[in-house]
Backbone as CSV, one residue per row, in Angstrom:
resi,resn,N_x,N_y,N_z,CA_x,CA_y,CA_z,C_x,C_y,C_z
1,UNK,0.828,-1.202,0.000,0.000,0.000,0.000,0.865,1.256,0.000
2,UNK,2.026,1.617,0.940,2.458,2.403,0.977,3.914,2.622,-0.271
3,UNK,3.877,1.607,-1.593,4.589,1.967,-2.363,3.639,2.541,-3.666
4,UNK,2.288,2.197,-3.438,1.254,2.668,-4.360,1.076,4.170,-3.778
5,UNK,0.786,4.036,-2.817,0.699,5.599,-2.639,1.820,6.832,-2.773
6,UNK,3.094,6.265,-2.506,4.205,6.862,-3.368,3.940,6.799,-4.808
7,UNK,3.538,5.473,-5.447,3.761,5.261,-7.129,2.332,6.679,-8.097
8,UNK,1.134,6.988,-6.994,0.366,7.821,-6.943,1.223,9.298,-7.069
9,UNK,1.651,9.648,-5.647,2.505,11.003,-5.707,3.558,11.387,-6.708
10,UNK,3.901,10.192,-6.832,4.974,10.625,-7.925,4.599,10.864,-9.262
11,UNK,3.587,10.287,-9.713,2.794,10.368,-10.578,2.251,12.131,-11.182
12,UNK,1.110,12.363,-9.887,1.217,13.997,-9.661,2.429,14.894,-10.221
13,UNK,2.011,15.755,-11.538,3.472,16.139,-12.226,3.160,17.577,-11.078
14,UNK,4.280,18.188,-10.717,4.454,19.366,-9.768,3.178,21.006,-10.472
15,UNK,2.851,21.645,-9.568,2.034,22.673,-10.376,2.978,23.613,-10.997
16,UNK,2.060,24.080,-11.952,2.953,25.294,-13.375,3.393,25.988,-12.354
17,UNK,4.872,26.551,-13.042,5.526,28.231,-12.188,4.377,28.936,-13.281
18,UNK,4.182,28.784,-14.195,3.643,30.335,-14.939,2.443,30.546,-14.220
19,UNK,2.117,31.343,-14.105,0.687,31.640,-13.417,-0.457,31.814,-14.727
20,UNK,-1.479,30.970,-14.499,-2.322,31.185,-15.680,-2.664,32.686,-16.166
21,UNK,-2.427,33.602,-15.244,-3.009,34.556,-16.162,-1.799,35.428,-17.012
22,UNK,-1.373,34.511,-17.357,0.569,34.894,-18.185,0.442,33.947,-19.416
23,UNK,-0.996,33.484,-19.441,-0.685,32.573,-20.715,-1.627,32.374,-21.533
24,UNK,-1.874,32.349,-22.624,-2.962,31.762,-23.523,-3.334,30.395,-23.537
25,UNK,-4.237,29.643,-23.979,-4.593,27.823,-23.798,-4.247,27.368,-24.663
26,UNK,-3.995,28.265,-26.342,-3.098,27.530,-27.079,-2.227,28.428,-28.005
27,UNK,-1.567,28.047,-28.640,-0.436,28.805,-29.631,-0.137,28.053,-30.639
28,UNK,1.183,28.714,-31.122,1.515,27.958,-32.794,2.999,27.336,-32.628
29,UNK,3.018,26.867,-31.515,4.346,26.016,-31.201,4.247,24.433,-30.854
30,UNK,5.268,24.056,-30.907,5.348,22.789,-30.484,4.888,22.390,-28.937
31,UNK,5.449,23.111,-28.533,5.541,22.961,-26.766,4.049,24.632,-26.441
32,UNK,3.429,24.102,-25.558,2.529,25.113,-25.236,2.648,26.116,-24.078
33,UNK,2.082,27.228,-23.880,3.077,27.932,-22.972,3.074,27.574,-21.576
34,UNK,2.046,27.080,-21.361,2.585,26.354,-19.869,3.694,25.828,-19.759
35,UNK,4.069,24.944,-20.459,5.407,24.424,-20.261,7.373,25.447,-20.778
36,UNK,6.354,25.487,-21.752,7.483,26.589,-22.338,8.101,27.764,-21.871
37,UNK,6.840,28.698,-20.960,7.131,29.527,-19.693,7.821,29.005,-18.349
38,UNK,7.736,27.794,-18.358,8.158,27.585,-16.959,9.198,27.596,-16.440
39,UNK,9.806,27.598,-15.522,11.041,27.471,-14.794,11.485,26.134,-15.007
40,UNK,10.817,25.138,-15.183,11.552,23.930,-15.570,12.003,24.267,-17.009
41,UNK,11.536,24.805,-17.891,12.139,25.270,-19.622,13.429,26.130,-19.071
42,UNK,13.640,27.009,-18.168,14.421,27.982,-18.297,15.952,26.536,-17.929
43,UNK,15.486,25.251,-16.643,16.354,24.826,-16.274,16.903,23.333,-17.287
44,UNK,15.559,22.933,-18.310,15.939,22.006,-18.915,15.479,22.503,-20.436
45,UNK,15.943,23.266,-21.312,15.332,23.597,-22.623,15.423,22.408,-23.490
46,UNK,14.361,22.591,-24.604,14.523,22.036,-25.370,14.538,22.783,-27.119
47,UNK,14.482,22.662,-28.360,13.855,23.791,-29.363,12.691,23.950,-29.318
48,UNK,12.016,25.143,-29.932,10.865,25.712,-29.878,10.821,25.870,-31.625
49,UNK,9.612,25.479,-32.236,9.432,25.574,-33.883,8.099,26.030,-33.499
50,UNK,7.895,27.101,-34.498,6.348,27.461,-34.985,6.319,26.907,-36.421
51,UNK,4.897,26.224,-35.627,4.219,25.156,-36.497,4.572,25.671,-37.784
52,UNK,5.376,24.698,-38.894,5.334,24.862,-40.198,5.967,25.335,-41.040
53,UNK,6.552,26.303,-39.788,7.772,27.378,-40.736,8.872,26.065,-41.442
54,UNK,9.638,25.501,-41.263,10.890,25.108,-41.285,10.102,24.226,-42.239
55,UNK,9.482,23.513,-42.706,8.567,23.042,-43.775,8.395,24.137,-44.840
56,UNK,7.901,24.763,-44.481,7.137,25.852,-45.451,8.674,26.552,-46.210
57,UNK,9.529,26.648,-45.444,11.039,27.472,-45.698,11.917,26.174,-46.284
58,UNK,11.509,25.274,-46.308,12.443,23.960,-46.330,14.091,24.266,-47.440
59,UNK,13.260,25.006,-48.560,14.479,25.243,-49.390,15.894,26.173,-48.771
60,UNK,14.851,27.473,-48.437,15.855,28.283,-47.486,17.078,27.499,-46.633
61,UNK,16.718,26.925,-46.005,17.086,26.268,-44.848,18.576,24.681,-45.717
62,UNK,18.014,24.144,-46.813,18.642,23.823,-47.432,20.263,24.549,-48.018
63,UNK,19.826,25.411,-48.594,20.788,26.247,-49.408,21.846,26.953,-48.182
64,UNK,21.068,27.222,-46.812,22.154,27.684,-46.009,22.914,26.376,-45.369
65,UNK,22.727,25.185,-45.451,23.353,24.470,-45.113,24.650,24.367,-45.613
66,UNK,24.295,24.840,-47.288,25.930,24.384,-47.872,26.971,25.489,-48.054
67,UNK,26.673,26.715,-47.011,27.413,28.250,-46.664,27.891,27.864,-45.283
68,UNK,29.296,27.954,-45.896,30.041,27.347,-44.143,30.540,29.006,-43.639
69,UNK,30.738,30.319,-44.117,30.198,31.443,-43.695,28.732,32.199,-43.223
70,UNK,29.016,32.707,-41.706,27.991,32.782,-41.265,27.219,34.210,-42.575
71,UNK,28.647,35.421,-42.606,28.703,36.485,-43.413,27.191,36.106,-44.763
72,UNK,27.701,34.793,-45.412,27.173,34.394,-46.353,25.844,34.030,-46.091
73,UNK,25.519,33.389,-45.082,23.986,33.075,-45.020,23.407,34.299,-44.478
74,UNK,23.752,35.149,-43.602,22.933,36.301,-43.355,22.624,36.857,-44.953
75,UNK,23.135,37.108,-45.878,23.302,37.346,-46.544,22.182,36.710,-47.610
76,UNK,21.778,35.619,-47.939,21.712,35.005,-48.567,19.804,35.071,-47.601
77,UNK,19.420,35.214,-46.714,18.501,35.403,-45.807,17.874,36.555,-46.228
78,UNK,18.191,37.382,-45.770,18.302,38.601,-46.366,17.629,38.737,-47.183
79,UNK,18.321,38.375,-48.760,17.636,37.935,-50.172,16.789,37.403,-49.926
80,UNK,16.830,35.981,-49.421,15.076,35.416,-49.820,13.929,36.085,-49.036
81,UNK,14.105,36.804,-48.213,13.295,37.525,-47.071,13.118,38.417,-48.449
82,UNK,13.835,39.395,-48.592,13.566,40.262,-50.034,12.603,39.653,-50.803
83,UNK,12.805,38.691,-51.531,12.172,38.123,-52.992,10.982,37.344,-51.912
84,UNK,11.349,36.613,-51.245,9.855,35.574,-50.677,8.715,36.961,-50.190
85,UNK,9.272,38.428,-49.593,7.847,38.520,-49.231,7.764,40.059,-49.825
86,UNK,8.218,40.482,-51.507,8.294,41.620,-52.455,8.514,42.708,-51.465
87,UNK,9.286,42.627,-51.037,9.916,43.469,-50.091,10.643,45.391,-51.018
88,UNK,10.371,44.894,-51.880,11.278,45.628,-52.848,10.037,45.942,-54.141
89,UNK,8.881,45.269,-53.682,8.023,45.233,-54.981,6.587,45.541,-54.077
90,UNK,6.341,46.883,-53.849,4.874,46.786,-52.887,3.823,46.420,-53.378
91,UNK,3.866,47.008,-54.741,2.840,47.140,-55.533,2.559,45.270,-55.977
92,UNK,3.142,44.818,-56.657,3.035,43.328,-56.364,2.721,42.770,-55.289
93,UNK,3.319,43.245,-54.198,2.702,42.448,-52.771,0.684,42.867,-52.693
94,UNK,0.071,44.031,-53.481,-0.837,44.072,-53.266,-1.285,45.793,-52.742
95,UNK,-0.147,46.695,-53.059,-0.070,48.003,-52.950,-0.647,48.512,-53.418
96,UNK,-1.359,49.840,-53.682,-2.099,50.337,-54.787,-0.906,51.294,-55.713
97,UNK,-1.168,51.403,-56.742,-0.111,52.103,-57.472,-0.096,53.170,-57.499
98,UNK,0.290,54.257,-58.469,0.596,55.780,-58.411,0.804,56.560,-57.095
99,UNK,1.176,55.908,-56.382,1.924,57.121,-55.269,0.511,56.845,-54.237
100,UNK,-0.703,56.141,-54.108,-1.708,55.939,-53.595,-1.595,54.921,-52.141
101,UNK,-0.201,54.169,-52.254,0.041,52.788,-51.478,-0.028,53.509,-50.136
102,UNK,-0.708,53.104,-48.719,-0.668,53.462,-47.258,1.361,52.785,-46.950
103,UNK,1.537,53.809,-46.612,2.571,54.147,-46.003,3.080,53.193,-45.379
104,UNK,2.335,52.241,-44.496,2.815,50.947,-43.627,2.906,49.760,-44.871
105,UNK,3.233,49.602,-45.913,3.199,48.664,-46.679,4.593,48.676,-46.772
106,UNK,5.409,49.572,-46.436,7.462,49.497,-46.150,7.693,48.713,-45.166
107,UNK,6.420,48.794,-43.733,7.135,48.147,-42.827,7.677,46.450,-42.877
108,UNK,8.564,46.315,-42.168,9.176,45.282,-42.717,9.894,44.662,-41.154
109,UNK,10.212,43.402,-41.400,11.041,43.110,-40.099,11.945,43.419,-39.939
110,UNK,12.474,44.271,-40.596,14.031,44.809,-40.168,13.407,46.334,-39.377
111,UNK,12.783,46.915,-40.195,12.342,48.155,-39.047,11.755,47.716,-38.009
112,UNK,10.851,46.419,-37.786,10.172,45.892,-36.316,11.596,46.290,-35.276
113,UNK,12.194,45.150,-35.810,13.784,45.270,-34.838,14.172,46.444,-34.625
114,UNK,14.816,47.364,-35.441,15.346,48.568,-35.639,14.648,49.862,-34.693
115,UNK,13.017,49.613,-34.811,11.910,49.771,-33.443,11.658,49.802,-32.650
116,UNK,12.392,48.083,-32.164,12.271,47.828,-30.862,13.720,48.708,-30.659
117,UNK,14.715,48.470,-30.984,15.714,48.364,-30.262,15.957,50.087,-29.564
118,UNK,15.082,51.123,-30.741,14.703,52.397,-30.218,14.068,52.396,-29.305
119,UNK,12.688,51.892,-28.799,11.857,51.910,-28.329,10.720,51.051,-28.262
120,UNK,11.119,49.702,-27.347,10.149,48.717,-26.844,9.122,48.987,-26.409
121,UNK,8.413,50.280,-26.261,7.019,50.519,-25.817,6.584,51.271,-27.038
122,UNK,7.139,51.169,-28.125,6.493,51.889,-29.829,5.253,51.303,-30.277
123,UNK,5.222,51.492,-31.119,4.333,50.499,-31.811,5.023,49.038,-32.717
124,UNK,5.971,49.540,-32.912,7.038,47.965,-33.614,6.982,47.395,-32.116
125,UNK,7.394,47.927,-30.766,6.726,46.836,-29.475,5.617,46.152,-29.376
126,UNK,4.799,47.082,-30.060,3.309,46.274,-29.592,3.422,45.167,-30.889
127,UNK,3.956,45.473,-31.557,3.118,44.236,-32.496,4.471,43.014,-32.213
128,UNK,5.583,43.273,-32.051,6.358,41.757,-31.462,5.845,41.680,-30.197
129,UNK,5.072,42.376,-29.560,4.758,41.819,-28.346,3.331,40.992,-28.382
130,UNK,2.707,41.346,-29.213,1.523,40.157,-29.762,1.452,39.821,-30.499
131,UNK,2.715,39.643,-31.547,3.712,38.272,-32.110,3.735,37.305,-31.241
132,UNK,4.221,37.191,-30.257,4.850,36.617,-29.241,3.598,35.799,-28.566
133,UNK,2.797,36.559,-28.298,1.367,35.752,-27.835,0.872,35.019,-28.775
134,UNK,0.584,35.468,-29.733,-0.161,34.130,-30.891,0.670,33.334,-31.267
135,UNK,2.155,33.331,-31.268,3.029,32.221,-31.778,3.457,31.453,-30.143
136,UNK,3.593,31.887,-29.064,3.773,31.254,-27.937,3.204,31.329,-26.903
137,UNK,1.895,32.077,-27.284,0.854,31.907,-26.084,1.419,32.811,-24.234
138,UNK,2.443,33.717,-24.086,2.861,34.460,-23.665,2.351,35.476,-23.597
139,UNK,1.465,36.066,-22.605,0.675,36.693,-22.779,1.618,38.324,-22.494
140,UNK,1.693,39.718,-22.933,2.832,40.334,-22.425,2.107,41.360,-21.310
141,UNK,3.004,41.670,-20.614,2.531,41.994,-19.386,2.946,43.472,-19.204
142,UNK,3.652,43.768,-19.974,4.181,45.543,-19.669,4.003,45.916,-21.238
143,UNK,3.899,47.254,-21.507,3.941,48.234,-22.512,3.328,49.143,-22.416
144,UNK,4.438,50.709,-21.985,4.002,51.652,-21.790,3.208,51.839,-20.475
145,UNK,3.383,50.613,-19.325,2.578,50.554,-18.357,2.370,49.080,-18.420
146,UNK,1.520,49.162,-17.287,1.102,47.462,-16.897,0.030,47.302,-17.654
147,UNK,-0.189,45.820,-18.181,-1.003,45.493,-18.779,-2.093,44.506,-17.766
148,UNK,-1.478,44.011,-17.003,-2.508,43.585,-16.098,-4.003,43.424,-15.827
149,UNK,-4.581,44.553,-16.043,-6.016,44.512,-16.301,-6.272,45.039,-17.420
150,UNK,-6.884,43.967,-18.151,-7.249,44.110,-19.309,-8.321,44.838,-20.011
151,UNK,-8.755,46.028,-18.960,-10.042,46.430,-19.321,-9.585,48.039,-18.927
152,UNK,-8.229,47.990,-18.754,-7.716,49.520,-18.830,-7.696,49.792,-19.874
153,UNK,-7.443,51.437,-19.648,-6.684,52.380,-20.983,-5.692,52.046,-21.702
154,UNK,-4.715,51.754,-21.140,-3.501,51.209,-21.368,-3.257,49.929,-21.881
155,UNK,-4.419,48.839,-21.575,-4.427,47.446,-22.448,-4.939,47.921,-24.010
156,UNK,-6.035,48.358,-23.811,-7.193,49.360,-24.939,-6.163,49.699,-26.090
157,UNK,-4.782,50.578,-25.631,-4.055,51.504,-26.631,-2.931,50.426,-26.858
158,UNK,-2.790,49.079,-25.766,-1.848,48.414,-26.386,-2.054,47.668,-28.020
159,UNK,-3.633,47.061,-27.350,-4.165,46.743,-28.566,-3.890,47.403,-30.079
160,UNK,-4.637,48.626,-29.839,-4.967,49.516,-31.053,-3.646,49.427,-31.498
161,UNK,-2.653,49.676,-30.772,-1.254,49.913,-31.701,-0.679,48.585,-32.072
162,UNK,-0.566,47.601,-31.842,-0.231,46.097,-32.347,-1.550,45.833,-33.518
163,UNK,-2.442,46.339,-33.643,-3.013,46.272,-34.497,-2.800,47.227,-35.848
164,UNK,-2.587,48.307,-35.140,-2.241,49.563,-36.116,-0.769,49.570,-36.668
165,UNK,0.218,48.585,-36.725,1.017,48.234,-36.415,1.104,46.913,-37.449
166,UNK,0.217,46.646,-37.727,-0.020,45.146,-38.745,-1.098,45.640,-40.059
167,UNK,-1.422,46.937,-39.893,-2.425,47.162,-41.476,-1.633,47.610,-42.350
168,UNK,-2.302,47.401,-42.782,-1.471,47.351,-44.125,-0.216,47.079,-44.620
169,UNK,0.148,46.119,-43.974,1.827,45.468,-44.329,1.672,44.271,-45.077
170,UNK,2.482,43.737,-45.544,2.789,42.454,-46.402,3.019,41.071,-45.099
171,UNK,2.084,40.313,-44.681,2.573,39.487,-44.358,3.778,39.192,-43.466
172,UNK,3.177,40.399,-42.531,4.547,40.905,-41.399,4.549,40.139,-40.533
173,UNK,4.010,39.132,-39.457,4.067,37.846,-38.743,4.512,36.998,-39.275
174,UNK,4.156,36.794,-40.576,5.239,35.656,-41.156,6.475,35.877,-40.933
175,UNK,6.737,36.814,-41.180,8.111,37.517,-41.263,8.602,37.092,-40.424
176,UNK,8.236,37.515,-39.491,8.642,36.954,-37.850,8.859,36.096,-37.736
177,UNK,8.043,35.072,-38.153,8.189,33.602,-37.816,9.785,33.034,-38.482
178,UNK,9.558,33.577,-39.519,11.010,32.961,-40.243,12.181,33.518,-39.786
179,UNK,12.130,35.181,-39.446,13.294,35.782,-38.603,13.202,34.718,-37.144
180,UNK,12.605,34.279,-36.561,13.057,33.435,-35.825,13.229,32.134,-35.898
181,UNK,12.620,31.551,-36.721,13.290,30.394,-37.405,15.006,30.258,-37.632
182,UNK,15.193,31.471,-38.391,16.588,31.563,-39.137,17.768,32.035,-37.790
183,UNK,17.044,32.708,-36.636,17.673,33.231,-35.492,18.290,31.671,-35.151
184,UNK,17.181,30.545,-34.900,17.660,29.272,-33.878,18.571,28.281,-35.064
185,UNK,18.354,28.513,-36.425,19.185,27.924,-37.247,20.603,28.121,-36.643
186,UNK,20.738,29.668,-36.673,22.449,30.525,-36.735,22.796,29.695,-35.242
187,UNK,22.132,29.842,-34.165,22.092,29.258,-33.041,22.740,28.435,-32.937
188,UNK,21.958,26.924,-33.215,22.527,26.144,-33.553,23.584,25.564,-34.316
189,UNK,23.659,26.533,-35.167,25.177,26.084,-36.500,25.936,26.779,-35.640
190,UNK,26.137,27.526,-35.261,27.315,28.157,-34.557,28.132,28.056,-33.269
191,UNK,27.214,27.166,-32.348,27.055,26.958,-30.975,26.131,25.416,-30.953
192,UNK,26.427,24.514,-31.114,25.871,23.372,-31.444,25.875,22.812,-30.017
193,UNK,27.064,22.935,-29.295,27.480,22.124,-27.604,26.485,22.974,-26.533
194,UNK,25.832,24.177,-27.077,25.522,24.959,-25.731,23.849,25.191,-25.927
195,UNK,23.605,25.428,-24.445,22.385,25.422,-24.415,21.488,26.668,-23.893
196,UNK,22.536,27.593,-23.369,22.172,28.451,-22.520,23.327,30.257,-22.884
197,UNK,22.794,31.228,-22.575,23.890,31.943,-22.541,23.304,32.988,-21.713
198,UNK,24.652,33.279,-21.241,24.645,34.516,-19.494,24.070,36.003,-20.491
199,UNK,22.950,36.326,-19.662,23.083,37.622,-20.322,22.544,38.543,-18.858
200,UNK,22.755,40.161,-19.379,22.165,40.698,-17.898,21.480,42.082,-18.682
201,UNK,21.056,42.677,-17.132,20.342,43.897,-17.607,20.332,44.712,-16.272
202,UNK,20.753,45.871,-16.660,20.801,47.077,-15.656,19.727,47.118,-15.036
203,UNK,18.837,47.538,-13.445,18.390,48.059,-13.093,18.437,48.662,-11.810
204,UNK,16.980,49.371,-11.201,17.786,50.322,-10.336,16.872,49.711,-8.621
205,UNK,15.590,48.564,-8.933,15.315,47.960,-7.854,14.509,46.750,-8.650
206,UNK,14.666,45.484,-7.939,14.226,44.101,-7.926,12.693,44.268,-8.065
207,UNK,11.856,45.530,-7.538,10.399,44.872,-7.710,10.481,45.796,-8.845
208,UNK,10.666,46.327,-9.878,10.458,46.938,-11.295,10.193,45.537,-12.076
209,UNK,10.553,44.031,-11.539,9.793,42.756,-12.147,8.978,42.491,-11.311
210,UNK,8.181,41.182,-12.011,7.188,40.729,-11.128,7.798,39.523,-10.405
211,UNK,8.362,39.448,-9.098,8.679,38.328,-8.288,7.977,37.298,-7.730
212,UNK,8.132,36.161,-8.140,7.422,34.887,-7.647,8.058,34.546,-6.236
213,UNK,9.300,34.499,-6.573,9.447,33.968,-5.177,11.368,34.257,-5.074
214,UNK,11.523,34.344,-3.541,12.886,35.062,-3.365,13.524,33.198,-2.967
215,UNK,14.511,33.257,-3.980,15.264,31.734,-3.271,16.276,31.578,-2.370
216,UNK,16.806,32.983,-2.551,17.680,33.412,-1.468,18.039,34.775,-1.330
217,UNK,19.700,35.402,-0.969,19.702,36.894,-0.841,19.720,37.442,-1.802
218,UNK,20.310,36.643,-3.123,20.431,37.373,-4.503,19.839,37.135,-5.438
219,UNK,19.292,35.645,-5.675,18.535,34.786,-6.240,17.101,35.248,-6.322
220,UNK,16.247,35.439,-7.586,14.747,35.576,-7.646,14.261,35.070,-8.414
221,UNK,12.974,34.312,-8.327,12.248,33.862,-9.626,11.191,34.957,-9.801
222,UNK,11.300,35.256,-10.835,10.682,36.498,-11.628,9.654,36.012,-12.435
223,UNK,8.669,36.839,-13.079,8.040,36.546,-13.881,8.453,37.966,-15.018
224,UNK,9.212,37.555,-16.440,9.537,38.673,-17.111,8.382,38.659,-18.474
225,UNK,8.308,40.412,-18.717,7.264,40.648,-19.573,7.584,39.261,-20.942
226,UNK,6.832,39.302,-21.696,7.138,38.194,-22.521,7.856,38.489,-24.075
227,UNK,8.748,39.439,-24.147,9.515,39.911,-24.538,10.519,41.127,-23.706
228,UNK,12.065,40.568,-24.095,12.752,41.294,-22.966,13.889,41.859,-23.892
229,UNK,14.650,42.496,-23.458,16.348,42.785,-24.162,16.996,42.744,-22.969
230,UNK,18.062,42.219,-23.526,19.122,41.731,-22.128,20.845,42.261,-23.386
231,UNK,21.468,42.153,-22.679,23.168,42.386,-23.185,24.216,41.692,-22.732
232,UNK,24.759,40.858,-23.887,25.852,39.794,-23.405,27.323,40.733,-22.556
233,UNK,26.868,42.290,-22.248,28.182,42.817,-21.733,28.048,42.954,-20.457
234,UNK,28.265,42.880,-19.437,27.860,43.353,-18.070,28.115,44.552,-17.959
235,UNK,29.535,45.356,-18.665,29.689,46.537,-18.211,28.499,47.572,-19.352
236,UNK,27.877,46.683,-19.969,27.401,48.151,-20.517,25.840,47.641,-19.699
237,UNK,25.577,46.687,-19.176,24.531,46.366,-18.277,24.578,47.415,-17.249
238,UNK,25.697,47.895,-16.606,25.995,48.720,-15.224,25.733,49.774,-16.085
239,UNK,25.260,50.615,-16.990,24.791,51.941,-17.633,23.734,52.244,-16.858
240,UNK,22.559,51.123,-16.958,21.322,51.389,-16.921,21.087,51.182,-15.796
241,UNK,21.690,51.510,-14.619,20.695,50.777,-13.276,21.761,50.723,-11.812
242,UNK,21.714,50.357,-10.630,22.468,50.204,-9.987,23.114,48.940,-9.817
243,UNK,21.754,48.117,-10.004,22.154,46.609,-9.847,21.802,46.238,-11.331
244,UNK,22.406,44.624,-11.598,22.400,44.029,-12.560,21.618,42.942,-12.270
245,UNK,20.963,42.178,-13.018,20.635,40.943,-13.124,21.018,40.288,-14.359
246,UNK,21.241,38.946,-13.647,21.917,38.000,-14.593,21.134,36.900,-15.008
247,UNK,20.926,36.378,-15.489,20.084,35.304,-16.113,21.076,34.394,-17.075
248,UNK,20.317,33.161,-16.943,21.106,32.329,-17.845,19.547,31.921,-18.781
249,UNK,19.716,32.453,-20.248,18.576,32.113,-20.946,18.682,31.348,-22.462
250,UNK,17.896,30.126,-22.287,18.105,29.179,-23.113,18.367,29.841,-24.018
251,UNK,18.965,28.861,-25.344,19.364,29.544,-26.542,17.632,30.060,-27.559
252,UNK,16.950,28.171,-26.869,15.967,28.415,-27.757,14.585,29.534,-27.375
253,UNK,14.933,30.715,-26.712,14.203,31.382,-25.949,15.232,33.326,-26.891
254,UNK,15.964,32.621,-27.704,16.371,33.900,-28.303,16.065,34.352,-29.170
255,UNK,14.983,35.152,-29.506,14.339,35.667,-31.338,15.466,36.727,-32.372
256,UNK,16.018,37.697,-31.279,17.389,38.260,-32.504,18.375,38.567,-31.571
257,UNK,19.329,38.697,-32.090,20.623,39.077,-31.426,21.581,39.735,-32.323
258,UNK,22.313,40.982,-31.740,22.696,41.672,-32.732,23.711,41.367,-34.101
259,UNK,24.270,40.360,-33.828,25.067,40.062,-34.545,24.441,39.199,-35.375
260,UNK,23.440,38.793,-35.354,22.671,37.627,-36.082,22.829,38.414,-37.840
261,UNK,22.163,39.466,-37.889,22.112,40.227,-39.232,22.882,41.508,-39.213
262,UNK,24.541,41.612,-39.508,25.280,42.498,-39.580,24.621,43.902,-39.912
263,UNK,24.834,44.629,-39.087,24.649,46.172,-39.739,23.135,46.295,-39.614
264,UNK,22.248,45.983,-38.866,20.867,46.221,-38.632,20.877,46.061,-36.998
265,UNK,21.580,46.086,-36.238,21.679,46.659,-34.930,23.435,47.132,-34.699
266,UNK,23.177,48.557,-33.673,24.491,48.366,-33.213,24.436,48.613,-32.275
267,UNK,25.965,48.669,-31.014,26.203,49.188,-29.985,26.225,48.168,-29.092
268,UNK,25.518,47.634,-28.455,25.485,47.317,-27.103,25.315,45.860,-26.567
269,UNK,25.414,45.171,-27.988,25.203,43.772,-27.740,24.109,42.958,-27.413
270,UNK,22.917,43.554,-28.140,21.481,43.276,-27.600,21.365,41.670,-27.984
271,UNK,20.550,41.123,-26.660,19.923,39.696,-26.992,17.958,39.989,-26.893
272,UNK,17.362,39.726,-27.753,16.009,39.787,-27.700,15.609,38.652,-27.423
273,UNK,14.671,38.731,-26.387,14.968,37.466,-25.181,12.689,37.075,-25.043
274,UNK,12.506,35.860,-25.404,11.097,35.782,-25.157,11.473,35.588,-23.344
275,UNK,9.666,35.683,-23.037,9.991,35.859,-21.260,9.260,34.508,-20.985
276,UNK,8.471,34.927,-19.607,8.360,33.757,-18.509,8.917,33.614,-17.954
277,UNK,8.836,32.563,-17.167,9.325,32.634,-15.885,11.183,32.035,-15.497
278,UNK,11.782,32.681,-15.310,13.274,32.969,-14.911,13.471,32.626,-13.601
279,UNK,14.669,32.518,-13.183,15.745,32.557,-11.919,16.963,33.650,-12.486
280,UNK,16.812,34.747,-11.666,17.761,35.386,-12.039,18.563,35.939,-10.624
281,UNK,20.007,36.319,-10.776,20.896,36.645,-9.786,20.596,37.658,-9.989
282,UNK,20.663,39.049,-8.578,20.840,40.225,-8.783,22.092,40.454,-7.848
283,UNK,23.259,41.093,-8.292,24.349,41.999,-7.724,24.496,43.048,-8.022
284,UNK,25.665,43.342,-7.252,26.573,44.938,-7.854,27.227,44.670,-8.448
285,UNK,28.438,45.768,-8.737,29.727,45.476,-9.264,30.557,44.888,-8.358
């Protein structure tokens, strides 16, 4: 009796770290965000694919196999991102002609990035930030304010602008999908042994996140908005803040990083980091 009732408990899988109201019930990934948010993902990752891409891209993905320069496949990305979504051709994508085309038919995933990296509470924020929810069910929790209750002002205008933010463009979520597709490719070809990488971020007090629980004096499990930027430098981490936090965040939890596409970010070594739930160190210098 008393090895059944162990063979019972053990059975019982432990309850989610994500807190349900951090998540959607379903998404366009493999893994769903309960699991994918959790603190067990942050401590045991595995890859993350939205449904279809790497199928749908199959050739792409081919042709960079046989570029043993990274130079060359950014490169070569680039191009088919160009030609796959008339990046260069509006009016073909479905523009109206004579000088008539709405203005958001340029936007493109290189300005999303270029956006964020100005300004994560823009409107290129809002719409990778509900990118991020329909492809991983991550619900985001800050922009421009707390999002928390969903029946504020501030949820209201998050909306409107992630929406306003997606009219009239060419097939700009796709986009996404494949810029992160092609992000965990480089990932992987480049860093094949590793699973994780240290990154940090300036700040100036511990509750500016949402804390689950303190594990010790330096140690916190956090709950981070569901898109983050973090910097593989510590000293340019100490810019922004008094203290630092450090995190160790799976690879497959990285959508861009600056070096991924030469010459479309600079400075500071940005990692664009999906969120959920973390263990992160906070120190000084």
């Amino acid at each position: 009796m008393e090895n059944d009732r162990q063979t019972r408990h053990a059975a019982v899988p432990p309850p989610p770290t994500l807190p349900a109201s951090a998540r959607q019930p379903i998404n366009r990934c493999n893994l769903p965000a309960v699991i994918l948010g959790s603190l067990s993902f942050q401590r045991h990752p595995v890859a993350l694919e939205i449904d279809g891409i790497r199928d749908l891209h199959a050739g792409l993905f081919q042709m960079l196999d046989g570029l043993p320069e990274p130079l060359d496949r950014a490169q070569r990305f680039m191009d088919y991102m160009t030609v796959r979504f008339l990046l260069d051709e509006p009016e073909e994508a479905g523009s109206m002609p004579n000088g008539t085309k709405p203005a958001r038919i340029k936007a493109n995933y290189r300005r999303l990035v270029r956006g964020w990296s100005f300004d994560s509470d823009g409107r290129e924020g809002a719409v990778l930030k509900r990118w991020v929810e329909s492809r991983f069910g991550l619900l985001a929790r800050h922009h421009a304010g707390s999002l928390l209750d969903r029946h504020s002002d501030g949820y209201q205008r998050y909306l409107y602008e992630g929406s306003r933010g997606l009219y009239a463009t060419n097939a700009l979520e796709s986009q996404l999908d494949l810029l992160y597709a092609y992000c965990q490719y480089e990932l992987v070809r480049t860093q094949p042994e590793q699973t994780h990488v240290s990154l940090y971020r300036g700040i100036n007090r511990i509750d500016e996140h949402e804390i689950l629980e303190r594990a010790d004096r330096s140690r916190y499990r956090v709950l981070l908005n569901n898109l983050n930027s973090f910097t593989r430098e510590r000293e340019r981490a100490d810019e922004f803040g008094d203290y630092i936090l450090e995190v160790a965040v799976p690879l497959a939890k990285v959508f861009f990083y600056n070096q991924l596409l030469p010459g479309l970010l600079r400075g500071e070594d940005e990692y664009v980091v999906i969120g959920g739930v973390y263990e992160v160190r906070m120190s000084t210098l």
